[in-house]
LUMZA-664399 format. One record per residue (C-alpha): residue number from 1; chain; z, x, y. Coordinates in nm, 3 decimals, padded with zeros to 5 digits. Each point is the difference from the previous one (the first is absolute). Example, Ala and Ser with C-alpha at 12.3 -4.5 7.8 and 13.67 -1.06 7.14 Angstrom:
REM LUMZA-664399
REC   num   chaine         Z         X         Y
REC     1        A    00.780    01.230   -00.450
REC     2        A   -00.066    00.137    00.344
//
This chain:
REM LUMZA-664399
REC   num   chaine         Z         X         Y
REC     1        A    23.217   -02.395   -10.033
REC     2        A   -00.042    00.045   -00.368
REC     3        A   -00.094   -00.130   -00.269
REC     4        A    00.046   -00.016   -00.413
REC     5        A   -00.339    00.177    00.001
REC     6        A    00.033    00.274    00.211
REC     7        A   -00.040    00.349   -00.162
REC     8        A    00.335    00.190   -00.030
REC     9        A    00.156    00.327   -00.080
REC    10        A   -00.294    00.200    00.030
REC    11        A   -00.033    00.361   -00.111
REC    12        A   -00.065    00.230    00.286
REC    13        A   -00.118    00.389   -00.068
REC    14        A   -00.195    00.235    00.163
REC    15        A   -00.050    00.387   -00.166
REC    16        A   -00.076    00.342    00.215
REC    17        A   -00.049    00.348   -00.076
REC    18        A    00.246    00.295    00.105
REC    19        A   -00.123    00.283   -00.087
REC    20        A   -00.155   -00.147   -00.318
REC    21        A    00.300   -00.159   -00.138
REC    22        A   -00.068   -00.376   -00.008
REC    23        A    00.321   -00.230    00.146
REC    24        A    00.021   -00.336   -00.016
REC    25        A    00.174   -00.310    00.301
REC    26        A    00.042   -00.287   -00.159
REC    27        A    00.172   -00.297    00.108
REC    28        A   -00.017   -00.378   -00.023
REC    29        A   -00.074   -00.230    00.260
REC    30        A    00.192   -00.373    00.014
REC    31        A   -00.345   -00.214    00.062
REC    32        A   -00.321    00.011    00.061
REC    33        A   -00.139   -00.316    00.203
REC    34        A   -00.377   -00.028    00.128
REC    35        A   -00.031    00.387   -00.055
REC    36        A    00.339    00.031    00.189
REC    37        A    00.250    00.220   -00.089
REC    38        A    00.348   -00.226    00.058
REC    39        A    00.314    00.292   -00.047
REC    40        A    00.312   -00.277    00.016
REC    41        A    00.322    00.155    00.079
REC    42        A    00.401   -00.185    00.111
REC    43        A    00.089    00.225    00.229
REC    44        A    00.174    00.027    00.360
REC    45        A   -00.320    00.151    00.125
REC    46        A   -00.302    00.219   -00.054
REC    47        A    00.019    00.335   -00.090
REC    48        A   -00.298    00.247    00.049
REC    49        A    00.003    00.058   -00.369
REC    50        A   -00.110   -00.341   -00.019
REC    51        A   -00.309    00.036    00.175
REC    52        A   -00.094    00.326   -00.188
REC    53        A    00.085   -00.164   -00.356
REC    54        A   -00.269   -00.301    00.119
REC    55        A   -00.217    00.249    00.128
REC    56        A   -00.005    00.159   -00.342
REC    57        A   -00.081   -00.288   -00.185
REC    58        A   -00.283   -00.105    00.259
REC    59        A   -00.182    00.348   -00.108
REC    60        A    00.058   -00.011   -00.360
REC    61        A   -00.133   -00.401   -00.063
REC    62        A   -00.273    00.092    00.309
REC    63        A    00.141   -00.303    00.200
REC    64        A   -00.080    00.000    00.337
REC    65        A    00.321   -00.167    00.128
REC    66        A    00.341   -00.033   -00.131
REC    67        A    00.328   -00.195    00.197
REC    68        A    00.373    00.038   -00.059
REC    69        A    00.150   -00.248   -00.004
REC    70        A    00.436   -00.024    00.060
REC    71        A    00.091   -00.280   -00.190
REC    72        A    00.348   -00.034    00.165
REC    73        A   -00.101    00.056    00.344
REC    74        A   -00.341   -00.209   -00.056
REC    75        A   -00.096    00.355    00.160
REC    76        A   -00.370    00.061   -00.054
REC    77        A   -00.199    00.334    00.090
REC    78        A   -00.382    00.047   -00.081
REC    79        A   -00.169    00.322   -00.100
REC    80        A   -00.309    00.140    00.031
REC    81        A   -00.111    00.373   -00.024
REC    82        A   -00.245    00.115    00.210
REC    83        A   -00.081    00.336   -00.110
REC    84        A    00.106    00.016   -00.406
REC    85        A   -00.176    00.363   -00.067
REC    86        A    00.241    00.125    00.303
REC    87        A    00.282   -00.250   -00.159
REC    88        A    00.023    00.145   -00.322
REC    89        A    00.004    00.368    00.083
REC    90        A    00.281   -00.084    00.194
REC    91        A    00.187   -00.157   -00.277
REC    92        A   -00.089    00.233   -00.267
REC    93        A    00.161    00.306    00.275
REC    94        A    00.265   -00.248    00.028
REC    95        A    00.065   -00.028   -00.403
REC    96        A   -00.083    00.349   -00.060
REC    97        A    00.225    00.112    00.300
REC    98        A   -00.325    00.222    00.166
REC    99        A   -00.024    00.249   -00.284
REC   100        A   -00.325   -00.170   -00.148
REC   101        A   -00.260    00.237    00.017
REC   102        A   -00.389   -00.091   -00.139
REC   103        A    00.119   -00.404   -00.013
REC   104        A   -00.302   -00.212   -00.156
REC   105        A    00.016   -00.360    00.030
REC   106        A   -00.258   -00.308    00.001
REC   107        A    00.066   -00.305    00.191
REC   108        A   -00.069   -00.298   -00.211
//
């Protein structure tokens, strides 16, 4: 599927506003293939965290598709995100745990 060429361990972050303090996500994606975002994991199956942590990566690089991909199962799932304003208010209540108030954030 790969090859020596393909761009790897990519730096992932995306920055919002609560209530004027700047915060910082930042992550790092396993390859990036024909603007792809590949997340490789050796697991016994998918988590949900999974999808989110691709999901993630898709907004920050401004991908428009990423796939995990379960090496050990041969496992593959592909992601797409359909709404990513509505996405990433729901993750920053997620990593803020609802108490963000004022939230600022730009969508690559």
């Amino acid at each position: 599927v790969f090859t020596p060429n393909e761009t790897i361990q990519v730096d992932c972050t995306f920055h919002f506003k609560d209530n004027n303090i700047k915060k910082c996500c930042v992550g790092r994606c396993d390859v990036i293939k024909d603007n792809v975002v590949w997340e490789l994991k050796f697991t016994s199956e998918l988590d949900h965290e999974f999808y989110l942590q691709c999901a993630c990566y898709m907004v920050a690089l401004s991908l428009p598709m990423g796939i995990i991909w379960n090496i050990r199962t041969n496992e593959r799932a592909f992601i797409t995100i359909p709404d990513r304003h509505k996405f990433m208010e729901t993750v920053i209540t997620t990593i803020t745990k609802g108490t963000a108030e004022n939230v600022e954030f730009k969508i690559p």
